[in-house]
C-alpha positions as CSV (number, residue, x, y, z in Angstrom):
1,X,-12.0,-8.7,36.2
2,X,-14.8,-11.5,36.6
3,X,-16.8,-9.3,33.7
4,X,-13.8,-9.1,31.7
5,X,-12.9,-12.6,31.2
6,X,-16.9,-14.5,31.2
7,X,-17.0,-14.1,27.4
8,X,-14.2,-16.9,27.5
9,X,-15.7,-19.1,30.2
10,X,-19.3,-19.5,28.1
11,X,-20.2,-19.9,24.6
12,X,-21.3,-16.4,23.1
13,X,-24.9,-17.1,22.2
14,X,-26.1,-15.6,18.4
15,X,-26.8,-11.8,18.7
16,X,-30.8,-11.8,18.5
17,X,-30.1,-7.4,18.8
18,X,-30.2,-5.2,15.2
19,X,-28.0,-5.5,12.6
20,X,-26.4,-2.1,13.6
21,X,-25.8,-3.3,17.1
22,X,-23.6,-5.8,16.6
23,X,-21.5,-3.6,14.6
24,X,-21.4,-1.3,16.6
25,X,-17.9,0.8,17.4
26,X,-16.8,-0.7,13.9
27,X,-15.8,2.7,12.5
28,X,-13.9,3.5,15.4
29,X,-11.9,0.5,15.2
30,X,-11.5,1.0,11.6
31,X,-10.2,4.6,12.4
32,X,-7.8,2.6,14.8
33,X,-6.9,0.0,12.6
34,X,-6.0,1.9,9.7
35,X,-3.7,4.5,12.4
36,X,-1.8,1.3,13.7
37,X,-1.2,0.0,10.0
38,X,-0.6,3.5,7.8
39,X,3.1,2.8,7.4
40,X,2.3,-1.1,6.5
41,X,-0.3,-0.6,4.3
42,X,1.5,2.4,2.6
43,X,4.4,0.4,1.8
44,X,2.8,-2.7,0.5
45,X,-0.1,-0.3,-2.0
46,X,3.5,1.8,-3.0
47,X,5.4,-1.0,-3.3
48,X,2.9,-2.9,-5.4
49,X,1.9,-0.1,-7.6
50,X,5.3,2.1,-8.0
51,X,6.6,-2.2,-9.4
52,X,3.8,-2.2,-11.4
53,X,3.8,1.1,-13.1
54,X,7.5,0.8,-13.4
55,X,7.0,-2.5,-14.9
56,X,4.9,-0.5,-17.5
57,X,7.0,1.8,-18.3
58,X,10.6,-0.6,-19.0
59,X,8.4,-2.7,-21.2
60,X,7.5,0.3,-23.8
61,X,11.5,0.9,-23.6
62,X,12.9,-2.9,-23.9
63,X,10.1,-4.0,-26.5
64,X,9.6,-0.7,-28.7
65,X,8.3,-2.6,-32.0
66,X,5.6,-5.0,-32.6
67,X,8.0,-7.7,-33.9
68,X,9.7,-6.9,-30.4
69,X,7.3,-8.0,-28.8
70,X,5.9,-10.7,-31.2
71,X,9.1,-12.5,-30.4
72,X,8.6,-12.6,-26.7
73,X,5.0,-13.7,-27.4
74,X,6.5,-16.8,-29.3
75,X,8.4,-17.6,-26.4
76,X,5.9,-17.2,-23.8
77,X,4.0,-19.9,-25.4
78,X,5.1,-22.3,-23.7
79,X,3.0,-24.5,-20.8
80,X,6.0,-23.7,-18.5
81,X,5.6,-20.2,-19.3
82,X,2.2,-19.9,-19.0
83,X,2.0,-21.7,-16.0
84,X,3.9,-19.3,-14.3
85,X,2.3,-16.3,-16.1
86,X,-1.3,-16.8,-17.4
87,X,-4.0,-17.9,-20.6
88,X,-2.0,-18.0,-24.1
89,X,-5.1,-15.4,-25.3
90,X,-2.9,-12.0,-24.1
91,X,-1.1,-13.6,-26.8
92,X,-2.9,-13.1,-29.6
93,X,-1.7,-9.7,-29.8
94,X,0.7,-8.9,-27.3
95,X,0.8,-4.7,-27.0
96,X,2.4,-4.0,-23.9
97,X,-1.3,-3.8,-22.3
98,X,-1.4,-7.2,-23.0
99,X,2.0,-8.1,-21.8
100,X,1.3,-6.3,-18.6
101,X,-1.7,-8.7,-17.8
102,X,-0.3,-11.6,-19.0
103,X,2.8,-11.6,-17.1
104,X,1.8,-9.0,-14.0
105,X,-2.0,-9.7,-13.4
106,X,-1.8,-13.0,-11.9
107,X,0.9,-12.0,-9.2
108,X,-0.5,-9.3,-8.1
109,X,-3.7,-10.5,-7.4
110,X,-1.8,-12.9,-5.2
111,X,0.3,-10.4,-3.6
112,X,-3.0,-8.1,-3.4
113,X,-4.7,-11.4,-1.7
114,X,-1.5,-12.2,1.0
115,X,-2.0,-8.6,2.0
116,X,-5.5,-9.1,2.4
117,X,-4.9,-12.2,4.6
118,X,-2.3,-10.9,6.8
119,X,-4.4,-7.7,7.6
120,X,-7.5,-10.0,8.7
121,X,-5.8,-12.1,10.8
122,X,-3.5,-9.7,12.1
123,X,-6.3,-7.1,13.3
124,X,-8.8,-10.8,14.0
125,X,-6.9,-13.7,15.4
126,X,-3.8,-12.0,16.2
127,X,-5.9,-9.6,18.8
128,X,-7.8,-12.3,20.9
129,X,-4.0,-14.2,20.8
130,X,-2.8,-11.1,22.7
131,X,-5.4,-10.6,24.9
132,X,-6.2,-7.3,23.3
133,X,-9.5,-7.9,21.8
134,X,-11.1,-8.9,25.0
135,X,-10.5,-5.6,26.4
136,X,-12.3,-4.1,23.5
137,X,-15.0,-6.2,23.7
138,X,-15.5,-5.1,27.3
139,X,-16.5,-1.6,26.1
140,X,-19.3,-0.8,23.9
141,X,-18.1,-2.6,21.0
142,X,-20.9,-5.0,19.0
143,X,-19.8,-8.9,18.5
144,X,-18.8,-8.3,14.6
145,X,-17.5,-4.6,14.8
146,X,-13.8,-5.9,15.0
147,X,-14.2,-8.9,12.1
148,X,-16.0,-5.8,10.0
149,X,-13.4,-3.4,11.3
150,X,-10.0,-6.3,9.8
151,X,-12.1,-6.5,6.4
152,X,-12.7,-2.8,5.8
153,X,-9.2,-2.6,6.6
154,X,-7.8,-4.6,4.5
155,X,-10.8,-2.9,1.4
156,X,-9.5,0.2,2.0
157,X,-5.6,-1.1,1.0
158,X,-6.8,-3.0,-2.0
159,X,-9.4,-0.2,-3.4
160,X,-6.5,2.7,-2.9
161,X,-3.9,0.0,-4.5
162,X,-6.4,-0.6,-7.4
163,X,-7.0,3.0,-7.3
164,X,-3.0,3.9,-7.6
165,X,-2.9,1.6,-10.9
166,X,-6.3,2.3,-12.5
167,X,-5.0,6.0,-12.0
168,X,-1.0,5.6,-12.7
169,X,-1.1,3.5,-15.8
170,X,-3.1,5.9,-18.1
171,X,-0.7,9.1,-16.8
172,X,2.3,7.0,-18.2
173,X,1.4,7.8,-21.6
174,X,1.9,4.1,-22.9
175,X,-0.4,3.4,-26.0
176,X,-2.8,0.2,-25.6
177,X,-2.6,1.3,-21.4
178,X,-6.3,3.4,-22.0
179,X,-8.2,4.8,-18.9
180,X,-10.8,1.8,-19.4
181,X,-7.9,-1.7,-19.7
182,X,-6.3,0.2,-17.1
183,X,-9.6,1.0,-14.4
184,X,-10.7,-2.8,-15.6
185,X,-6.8,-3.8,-14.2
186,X,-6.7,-1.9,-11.3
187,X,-10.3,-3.6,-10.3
188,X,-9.6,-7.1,-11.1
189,X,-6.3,-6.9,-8.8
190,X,-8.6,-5.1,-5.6
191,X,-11.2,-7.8,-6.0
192,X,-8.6,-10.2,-5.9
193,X,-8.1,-8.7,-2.5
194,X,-11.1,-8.5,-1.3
195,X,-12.1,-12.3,-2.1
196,X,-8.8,-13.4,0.1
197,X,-9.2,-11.4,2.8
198,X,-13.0,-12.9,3.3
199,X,-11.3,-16.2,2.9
200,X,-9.8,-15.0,6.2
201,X,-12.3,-13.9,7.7
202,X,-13.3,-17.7,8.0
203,X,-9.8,-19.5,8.6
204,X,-9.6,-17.1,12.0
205,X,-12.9,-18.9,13.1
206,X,-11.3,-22.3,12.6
207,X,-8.3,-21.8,14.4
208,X,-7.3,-20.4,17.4
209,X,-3.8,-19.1,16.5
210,X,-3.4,-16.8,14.1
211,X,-0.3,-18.5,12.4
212,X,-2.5,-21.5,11.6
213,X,-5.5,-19.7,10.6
214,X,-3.6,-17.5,8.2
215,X,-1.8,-20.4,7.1
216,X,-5.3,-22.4,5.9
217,X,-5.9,-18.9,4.2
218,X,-2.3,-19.0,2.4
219,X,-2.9,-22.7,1.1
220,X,-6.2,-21.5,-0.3
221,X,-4.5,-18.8,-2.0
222,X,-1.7,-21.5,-3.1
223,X,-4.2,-24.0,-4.0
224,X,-5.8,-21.3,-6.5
225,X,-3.0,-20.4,-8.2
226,X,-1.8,-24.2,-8.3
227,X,-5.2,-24.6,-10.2
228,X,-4.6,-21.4,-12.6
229,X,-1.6,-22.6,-13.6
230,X,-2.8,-26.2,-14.3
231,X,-5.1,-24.8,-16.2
232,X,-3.4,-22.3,-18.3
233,X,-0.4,-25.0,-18.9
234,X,-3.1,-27.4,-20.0
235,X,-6.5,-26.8,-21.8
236,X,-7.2,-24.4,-19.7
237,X,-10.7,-26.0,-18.2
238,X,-9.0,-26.3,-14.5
239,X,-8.4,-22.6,-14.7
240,X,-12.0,-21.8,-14.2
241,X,-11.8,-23.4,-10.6
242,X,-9.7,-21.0,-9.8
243,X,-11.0,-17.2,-8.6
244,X,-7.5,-16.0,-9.9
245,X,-8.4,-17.8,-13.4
246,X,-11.4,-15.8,-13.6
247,X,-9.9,-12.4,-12.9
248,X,-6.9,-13.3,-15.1
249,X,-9.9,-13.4,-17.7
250,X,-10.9,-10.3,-17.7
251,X,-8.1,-9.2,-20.3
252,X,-7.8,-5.7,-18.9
253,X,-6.0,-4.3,-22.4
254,X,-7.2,-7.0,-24.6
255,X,-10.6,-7.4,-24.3
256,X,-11.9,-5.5,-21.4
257,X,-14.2,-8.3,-19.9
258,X,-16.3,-7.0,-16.8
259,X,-18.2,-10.0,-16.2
260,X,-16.1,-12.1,-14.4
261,X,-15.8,-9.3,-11.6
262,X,-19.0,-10.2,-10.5
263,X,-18.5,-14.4,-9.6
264,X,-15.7,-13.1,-7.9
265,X,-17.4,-10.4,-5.9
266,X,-20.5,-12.6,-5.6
267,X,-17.8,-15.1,-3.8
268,X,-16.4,-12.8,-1.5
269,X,-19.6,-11.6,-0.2
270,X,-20.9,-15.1,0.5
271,X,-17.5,-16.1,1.7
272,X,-17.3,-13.2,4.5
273,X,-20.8,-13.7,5.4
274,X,-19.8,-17.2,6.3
275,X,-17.5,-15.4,8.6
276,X,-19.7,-13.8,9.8
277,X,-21.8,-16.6,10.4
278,X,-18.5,-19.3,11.7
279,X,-17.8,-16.2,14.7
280,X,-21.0,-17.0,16.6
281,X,-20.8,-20.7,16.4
282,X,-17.2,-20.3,18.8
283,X,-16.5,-19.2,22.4
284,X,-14.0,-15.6,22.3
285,X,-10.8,-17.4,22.2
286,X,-11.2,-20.3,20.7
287,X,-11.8,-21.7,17.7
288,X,-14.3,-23.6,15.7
289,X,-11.7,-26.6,15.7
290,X,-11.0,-27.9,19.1
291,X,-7.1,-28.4,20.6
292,X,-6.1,-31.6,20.7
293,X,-5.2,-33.0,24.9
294,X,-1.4,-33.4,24.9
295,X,0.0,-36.0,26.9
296,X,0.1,-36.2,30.4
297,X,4.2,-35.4,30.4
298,X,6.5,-33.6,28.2
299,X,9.4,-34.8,26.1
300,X,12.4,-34.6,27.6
301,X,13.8,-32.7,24.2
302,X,11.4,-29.8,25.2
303,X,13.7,-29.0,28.1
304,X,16.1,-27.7,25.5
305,X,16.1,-24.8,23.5
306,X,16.5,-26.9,20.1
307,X,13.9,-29.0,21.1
308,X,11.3,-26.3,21.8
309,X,11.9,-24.4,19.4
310,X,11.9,-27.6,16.3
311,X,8.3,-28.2,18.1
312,X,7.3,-24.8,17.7
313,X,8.7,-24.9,14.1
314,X,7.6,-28.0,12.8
315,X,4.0,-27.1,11.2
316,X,5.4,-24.5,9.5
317,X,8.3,-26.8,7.8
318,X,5.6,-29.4,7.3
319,X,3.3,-27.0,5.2
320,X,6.4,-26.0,3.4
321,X,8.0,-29.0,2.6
322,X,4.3,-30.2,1.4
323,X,3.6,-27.3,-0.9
324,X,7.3,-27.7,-2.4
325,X,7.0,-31.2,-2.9
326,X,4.5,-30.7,-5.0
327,X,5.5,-27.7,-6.8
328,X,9.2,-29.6,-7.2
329,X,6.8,-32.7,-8.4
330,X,4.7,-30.3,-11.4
331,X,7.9,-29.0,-12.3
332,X,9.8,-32.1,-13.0
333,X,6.3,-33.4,-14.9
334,X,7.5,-30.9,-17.3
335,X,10.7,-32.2,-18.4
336,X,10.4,-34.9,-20.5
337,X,8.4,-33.2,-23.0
338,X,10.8,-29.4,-22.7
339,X,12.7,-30.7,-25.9
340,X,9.3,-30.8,-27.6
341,X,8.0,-27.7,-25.9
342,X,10.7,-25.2,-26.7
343,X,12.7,-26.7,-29.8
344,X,10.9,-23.9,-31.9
345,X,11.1,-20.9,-29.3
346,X,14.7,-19.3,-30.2
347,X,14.4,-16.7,-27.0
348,X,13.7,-18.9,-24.4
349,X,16.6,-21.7,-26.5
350,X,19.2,-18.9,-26.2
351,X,18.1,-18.2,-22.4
352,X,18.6,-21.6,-21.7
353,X,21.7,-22.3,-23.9
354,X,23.6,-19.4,-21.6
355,X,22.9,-22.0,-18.4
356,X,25.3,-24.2,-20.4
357,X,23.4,-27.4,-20.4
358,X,23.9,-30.3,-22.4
359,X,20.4,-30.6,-22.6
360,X,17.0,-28.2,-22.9
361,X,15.9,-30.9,-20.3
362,X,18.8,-29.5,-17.9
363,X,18.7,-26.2,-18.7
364,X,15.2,-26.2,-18.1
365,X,15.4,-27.6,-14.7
366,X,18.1,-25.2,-13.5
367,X,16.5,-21.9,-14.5
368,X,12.6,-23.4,-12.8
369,X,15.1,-25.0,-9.8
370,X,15.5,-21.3,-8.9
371,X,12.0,-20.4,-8.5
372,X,11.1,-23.5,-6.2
373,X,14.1,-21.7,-4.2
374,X,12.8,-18.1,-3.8
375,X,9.7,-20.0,-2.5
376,X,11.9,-21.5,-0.1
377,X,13.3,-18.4,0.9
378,X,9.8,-17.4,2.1
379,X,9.8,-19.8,4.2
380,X,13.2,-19.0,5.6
381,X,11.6,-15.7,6.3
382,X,8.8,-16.5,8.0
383,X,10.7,-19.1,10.0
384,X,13.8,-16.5,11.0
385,X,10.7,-14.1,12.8
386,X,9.1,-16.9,14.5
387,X,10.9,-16.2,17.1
388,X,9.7,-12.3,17.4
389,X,6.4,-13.6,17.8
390,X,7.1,-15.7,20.6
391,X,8.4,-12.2,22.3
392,X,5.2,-10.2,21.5
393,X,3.0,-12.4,22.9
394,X,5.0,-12.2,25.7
395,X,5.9,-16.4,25.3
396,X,9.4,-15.8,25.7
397,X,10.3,-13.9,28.8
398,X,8.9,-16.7,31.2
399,X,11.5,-19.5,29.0
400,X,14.7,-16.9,29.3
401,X,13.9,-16.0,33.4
402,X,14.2,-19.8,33.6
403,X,17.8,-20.0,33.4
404,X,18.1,-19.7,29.5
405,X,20.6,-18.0,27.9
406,X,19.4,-15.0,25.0
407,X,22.1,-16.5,22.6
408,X,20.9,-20.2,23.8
409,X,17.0,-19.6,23.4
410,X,17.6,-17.5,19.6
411,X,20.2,-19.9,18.9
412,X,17.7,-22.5,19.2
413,X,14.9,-21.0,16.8
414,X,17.7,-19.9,14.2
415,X,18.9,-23.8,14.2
416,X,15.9,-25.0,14.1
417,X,15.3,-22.4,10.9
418,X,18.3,-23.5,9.0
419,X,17.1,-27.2,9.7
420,X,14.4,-26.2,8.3
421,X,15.8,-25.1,4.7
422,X,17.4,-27.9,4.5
423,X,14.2,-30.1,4.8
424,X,12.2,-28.0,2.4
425,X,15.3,-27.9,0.1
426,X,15.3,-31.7,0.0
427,X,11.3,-32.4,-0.2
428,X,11.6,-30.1,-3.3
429,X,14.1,-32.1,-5.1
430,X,12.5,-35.0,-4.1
431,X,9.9,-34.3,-5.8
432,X,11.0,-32.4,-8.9
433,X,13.3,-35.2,-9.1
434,X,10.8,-38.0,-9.1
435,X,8.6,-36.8,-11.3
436,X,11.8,-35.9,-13.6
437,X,12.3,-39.3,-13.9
438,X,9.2,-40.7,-14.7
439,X,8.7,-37.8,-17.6
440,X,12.2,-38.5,-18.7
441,X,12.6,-42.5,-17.7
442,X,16.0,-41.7,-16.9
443,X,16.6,-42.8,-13.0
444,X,19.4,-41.0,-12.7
445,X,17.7,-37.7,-13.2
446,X,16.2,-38.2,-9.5
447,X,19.5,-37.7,-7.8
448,X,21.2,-34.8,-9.6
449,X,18.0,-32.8,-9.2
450,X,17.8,-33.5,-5.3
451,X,21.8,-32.1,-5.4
452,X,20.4,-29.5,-7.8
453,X,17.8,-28.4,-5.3
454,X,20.0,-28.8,-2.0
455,X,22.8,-26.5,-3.7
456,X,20.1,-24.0,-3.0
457,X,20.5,-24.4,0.5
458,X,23.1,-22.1,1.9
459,X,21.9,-19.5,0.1
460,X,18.5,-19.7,2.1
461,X,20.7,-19.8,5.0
462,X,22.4,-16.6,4.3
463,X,18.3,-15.5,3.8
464,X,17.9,-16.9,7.3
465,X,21.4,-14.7,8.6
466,X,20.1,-11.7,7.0
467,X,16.6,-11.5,8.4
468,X,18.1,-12.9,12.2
469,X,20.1,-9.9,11.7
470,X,17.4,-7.4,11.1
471,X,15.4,-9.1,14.0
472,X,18.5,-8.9,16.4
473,X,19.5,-5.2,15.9
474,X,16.7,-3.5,13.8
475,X,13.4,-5.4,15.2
476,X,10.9,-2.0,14.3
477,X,12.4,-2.7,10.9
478,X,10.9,-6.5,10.3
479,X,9.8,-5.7,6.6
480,X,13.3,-5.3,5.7
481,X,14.1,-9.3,6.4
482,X,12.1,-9.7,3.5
483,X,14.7,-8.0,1.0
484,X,17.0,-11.3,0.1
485,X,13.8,-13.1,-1.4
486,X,11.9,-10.2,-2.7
487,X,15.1,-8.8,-4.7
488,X,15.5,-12.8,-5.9
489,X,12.0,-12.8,-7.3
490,X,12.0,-9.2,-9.0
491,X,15.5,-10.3,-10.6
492,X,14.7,-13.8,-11.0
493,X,10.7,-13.2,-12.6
494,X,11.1,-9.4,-13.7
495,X,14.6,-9.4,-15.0
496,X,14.2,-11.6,-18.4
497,X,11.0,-10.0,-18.8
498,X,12.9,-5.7,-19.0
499,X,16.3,-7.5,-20.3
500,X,17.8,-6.1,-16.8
501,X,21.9,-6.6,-16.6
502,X,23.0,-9.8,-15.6
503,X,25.2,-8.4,-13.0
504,X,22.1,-7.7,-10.9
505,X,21.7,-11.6,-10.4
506,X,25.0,-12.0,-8.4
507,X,23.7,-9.6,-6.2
508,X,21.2,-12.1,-4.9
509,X,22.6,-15.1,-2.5
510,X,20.4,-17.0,-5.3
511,X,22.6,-16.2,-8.0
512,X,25.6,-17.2,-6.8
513,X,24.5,-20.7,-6.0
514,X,25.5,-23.3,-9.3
515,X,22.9,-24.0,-11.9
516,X,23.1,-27.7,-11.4
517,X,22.0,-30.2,-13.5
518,X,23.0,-27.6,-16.5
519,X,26.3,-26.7,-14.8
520,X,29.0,-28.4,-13.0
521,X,29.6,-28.2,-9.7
522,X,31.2,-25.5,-8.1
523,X,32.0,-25.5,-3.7
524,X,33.7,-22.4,-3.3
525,X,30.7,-20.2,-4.2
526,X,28.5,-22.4,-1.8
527,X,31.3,-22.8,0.9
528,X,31.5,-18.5,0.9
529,X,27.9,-18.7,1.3
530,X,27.7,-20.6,4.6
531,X,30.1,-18.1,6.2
532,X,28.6,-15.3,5.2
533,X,25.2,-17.3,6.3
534,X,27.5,-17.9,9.7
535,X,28.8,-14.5,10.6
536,X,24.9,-13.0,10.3
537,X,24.1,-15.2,12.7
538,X,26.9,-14.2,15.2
539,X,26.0,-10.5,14.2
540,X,22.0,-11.2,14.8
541,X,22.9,-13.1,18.4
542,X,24.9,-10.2,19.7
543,X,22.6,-7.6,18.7
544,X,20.0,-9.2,20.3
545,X,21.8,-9.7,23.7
546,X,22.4,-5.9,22.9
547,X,18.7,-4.9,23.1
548,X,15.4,-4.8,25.5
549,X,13.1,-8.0,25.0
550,X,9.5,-7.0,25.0
């Protein structure tokens, strides 16, 4: 036992053996790794590529004819637009080649780089968290085998997903979607990959939980794509600071650019060397920065379940409400020049026109209000499974064999949640609505955009009901809390894009909420969505007094 547990007592000092020894057992863990994770990582390459390819294939249907898809060009001109999808070059000549960068590229790159992220930390941080990795580490394992292990992990998901679509898109039989645009696509999305997932190997030596440290990686990801779209809605200089600028450059269809593969793959090298590097300068354990001392004596709220589990919570709402205040703040920057912006697009007029509101300024808003709230449903998500990782790490059996209630101690991370969405809700109004008002310099904009973004909240409550639900009776099944948002998205980013029936949007919680400023207001639509939100809950408490607790 004493053996076991010194690396945590002492600073690890640098390996001085061979290169191969301090990797050694890294193929073993790989072998391992890849085992543990062939359901997850075969769901997230088939999921990514079969939407892809499908993508693909709809677009050659819904857009046969050049001035087909001419039209759409013209009204993806936009700096809203092309914030949200990528550089006005694809539109030049928009073949469906070119209108499967433009508007697909750019998101998968990110998705590509979030799986990237979560597969680091989870087979990195995640492991010395548990107390797994040290028991690794006591067999003949070499210091950076595991780190080498995570990243190969996470290369073989984003080589067989760029693989899948360098492979897929030719055998559709689309013109303009050649074996070359298409081997050019499929590699600019698996770099992508690779460059976040070494952008993780170095957040898991900063932090010593894996929830922060994949966090820091996730608002480097954000922070990139905040900078491509800055770009591309601007001049497009600020787009070159961004890695996901440069491999939206390559104009897989268009042009067929190589070159800027290689900063990107010259980054992720130097990046996961820096890993590398960052995992010596730490004790096993820990991480490079160093826990604050908490105070000598609790609060007395943390003697509750609410108050636990709102301390527990409140990073996560923090980072939230921060990245939507800001993405609320460079949407409403937008509005007082949408007249100007889309007077001359008919398509995205008539889009808006449907919306019904008096102005493009308000019809704007409501249709980009719904995006800010898919990204609150993320965090509704990620919120709702908090507490499932408080069980696996084994956190939450000592709190319920003290006298705590299973409906009391849930009950207090699913409050705590719905608080939650209501706090991100409101710091993304706040700031789509102050920014509205200085682009518009109409005050009153600031408070019917607030309403506008808290009408989104019982819908992320019924997003927080449906995943509790899925935890409480289905907890093997965790991917599927992810449906309410992901279907949103699809529908909400995909749907304009393959002209997909309307009646697929009132499927979504997000669909039925009122398009406020451009509509009126409607409370029987949000009052039928707080008790649905309501009885998931009740269903999600008594499933989980139903089952084992690990």
């Amino acid at each position: 036992m004493t053996a076991t547990a010194a690396p945590t007592a002492r600073r690890a000092a640098p390996d001085r053996a061979a290169g191969p020894a301090v990797l050694a057992g890294t193929a073993t863990l790989l072998r391992f790794a890849l085992r543990r994770d062939r359901a997850r990582l075969a769901a997230w390459v088939l999921g990514l590529g079969l939407l892809t390819l499908a993508t693909a294939d709809s677009v050659h249907t819904v857009y046969p004819t050049a001035a087909d898809r001419a039209a759409i060009a013209r009204g993806s001109a936009g700096p809203a637009v092309l914030a949200m999808t990528g550089p006005a070059r694809y539109l030049a000549d928009y073949t469906w080649g070119a209108m499967l960068g433009h508007r697909l590229l750019g998101l998968l790159v990110v998705l590509a780089g979030l799986l990237s992220v979560l597969t680091v930390t989870r087979h990195t941080r995640a492991e010395e968290e548990s107390g797994r990795a040290e028991l690794v580490r006591s067999a003949a394992v070499g210091r950076h085998a595991q780190l080498a292990a995570a990243l190969a992990t996470a290369a073989v998901a984003d080589l067989a997903l760029g693989l899948l679509l360098a492979l897929g898109l030719p055998a559709l039989g689309v013109p303009g979607l050649g074996t070359g645009g298409a081997l050019l696509y499929g590699a600019a999305t698996a770099v992508g990959g690779l460059l976040f997932g070494a952008v993780a190997a170095v957040t898991v030596q900063v932090s010593a939980h894996a929830r922060t440290a994949s966090g820091l990686a996730l608002a480097v990801l954000g922070a990139a794509y905040a900078l491509r779209a800055a770009g591309d809605a601007g001049s497009g200089g600020l787009s070159w600071a961004s890695p996901i600028g440069w491999l939206q450059r390559c104009y897989p269809f268009v042009e067929d650019r190589w070159w800027p593969l290689l900063p990107a793959l010259a980054l992720a090298a130097v990046t996961a060397v820096a890993g590398f590097a960052l995992s010596t300068r730490r004790d096993f354990g820990a991480g490079l920065r160093a826990a604050r001392p908490g105070p000598a004596t609790g609060s007395p709220a943390l003697g509750t379940p609410l108050g636990l589990a709102l301390r527990l919570h409140r990073g996560l709402i923090g980072g939230f409400a921060a990245a939507l205040l800001l993405l609320g703040a460079m949407y409403g920057s937008l509005l007082g020049d949408a007249d100007s912006m889309l007077k001359d697009v008919d398509q995205i007029k008539e889009a808006l026109a449907r919306l019904g509101g008096h102005t493009l300024a308000d019809s704007f808003a409501a249709l980009t209000m719904l995006v800010v709230a898919v990204v609150g449903g993320v965090y509704a998500v990620l919120a709702t499974l908090r507490p499932q990782a408080e069980e696996s790490a084994g956190r939450a059996v000592p709190v319920l064999a003290a006298g705590v209630s299973r409906s009391r101690w849930l009950g207090g991370h699913l409050a705590a949640a719905l608080l939650g969405c209501t706090a991100v809700m409101l710091a993304a109004g706040t700031g789509f609505g102050l920014a509205g008002a200085l682009s518009t310099g109409d005050g009153g904009v600031f408070l019917r955009l607030v309403g506008a973004a808290l009408a989104f909240t019982p819908a992320l409550w019924v997003t927080v009901g449906f995943a509790a639900a899925v935890y409480g009776w289905l907890p093997r099944a965790l991917p599927l809390a992810w449906a309410v948002p992901a279907y949103a998205f699809v529908i909400g980013y995909l749907g304009p894009l393959l002209k997909l029936p309307a009646g697929l949007d009132g499927l979504s919680p997000f669909g039925r909420v009122p398009r406020l400023p451009a509509a009126g207001m409607d409370w029987t639509p949000l009052a039928v969505l707080t008790l649905v939100a309501a009885a998931l809950i009740a269903l999600a408490l008594a499933g989980f007094r139903r089952r084992d607790v690990e």
